[in-house]
C-alpha positions as CSV (number, residue, x, y, z in Angstrom):
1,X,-8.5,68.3,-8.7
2,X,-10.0,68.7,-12.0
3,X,-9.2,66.0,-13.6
4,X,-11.1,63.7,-10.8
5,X,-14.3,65.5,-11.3
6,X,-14.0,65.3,-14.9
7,X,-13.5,61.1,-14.4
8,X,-16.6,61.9,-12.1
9,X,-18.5,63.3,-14.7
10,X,-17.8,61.2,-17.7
11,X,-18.6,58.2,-15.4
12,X,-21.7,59.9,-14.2
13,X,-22.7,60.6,-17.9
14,X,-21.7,57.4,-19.4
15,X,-22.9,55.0,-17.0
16,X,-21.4,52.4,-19.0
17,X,-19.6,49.0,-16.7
18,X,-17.2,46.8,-18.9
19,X,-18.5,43.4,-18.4
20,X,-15.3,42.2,-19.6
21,X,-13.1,44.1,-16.9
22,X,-12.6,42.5,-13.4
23,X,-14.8,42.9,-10.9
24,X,-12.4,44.7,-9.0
25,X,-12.5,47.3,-11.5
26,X,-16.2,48.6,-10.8
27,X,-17.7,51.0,-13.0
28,X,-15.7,52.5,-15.9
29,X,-15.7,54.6,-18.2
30,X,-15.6,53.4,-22.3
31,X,-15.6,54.9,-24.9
32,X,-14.1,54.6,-28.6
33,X,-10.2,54.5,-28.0
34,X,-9.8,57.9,-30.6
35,X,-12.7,60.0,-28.2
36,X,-10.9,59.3,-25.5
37,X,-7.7,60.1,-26.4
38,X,-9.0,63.1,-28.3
39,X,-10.3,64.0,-24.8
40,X,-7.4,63.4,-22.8
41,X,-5.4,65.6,-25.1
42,X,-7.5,68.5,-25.6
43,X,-9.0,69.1,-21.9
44,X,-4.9,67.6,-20.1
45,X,-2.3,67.7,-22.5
46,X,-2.0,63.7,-22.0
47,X,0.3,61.5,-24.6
48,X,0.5,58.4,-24.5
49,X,3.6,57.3,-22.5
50,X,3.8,53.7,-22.0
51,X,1.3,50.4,-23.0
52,X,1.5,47.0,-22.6
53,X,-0.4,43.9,-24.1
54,X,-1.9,41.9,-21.5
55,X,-2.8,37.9,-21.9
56,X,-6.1,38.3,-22.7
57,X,-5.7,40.5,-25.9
58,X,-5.9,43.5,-24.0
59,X,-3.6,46.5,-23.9
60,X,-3.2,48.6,-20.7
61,X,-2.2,52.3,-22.0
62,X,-0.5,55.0,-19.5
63,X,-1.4,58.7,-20.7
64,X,0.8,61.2,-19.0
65,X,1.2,65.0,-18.9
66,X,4.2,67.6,-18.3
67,X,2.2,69.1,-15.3
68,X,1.9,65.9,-14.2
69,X,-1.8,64.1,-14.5
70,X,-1.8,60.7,-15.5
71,X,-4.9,58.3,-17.1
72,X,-5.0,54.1,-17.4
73,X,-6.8,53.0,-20.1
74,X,-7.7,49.4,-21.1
75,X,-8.2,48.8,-24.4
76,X,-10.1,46.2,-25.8
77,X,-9.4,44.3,-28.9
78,X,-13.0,45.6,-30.2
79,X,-11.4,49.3,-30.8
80,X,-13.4,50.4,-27.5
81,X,-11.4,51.8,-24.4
82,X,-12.2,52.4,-20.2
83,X,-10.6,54.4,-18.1
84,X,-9.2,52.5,-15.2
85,X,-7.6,54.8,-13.6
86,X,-6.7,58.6,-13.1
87,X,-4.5,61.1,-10.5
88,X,-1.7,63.5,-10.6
89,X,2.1,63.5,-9.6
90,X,3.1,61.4,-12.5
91,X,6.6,60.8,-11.8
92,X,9.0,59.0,-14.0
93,X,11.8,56.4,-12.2
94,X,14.7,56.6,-13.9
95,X,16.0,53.2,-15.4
96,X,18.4,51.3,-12.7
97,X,22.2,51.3,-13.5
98,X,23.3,48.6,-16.3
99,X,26.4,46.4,-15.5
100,X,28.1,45.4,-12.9
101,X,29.1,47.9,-9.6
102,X,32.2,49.3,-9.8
């Protein structure tokens, strides 16, 4: 499980909380959006594969790679990004059937 101690380190090093995350979310790890997607590139192979905007300005990103790690970032509107969340197994669900059964 690299890429869990590498979230372990960066959030050992970094220290930083985002005050404007939920509670829930604890202590994450922010950084300019470009580092850490620089990051996430170089050390997993991770693209971005999905994003939405949230209500408050934000926008949730999913970074995914072939072998299967995945990263949640939360972007703020500021430019500066936190990890939210990080594993392995990424598995893409295949879009449900359009149209009515046959």
């Amino acid at each position: 499980m690299r890429k869990t101690a590498l979230f372990a380190c960066l959030t050992t090093a970094t220290l930083l909380a985002a005050p404007s995350l939920p509670a829930s979310a604890g202590q994450a790890v922010c950084k300019d959006r470009n580092e850490i997607i620089e990051i996430l590139a170089r050390k997993f192979g991770e693209t971005q594969r999905s994003f939405g905007l949230q209500n408050n300005k934000r926008v949730l990103e999913l970074y995914a790679s072939p072998s299967g790690t995945w990263t949640a970032l939360v972007t703020l509107p500021s430019g500066r990004s936190c990890v939210v969340g990080a594993g392995e197994a990424w598995t893409i669900v295949p879009a449900p059937p359009v149209g009515e059964p046959a």
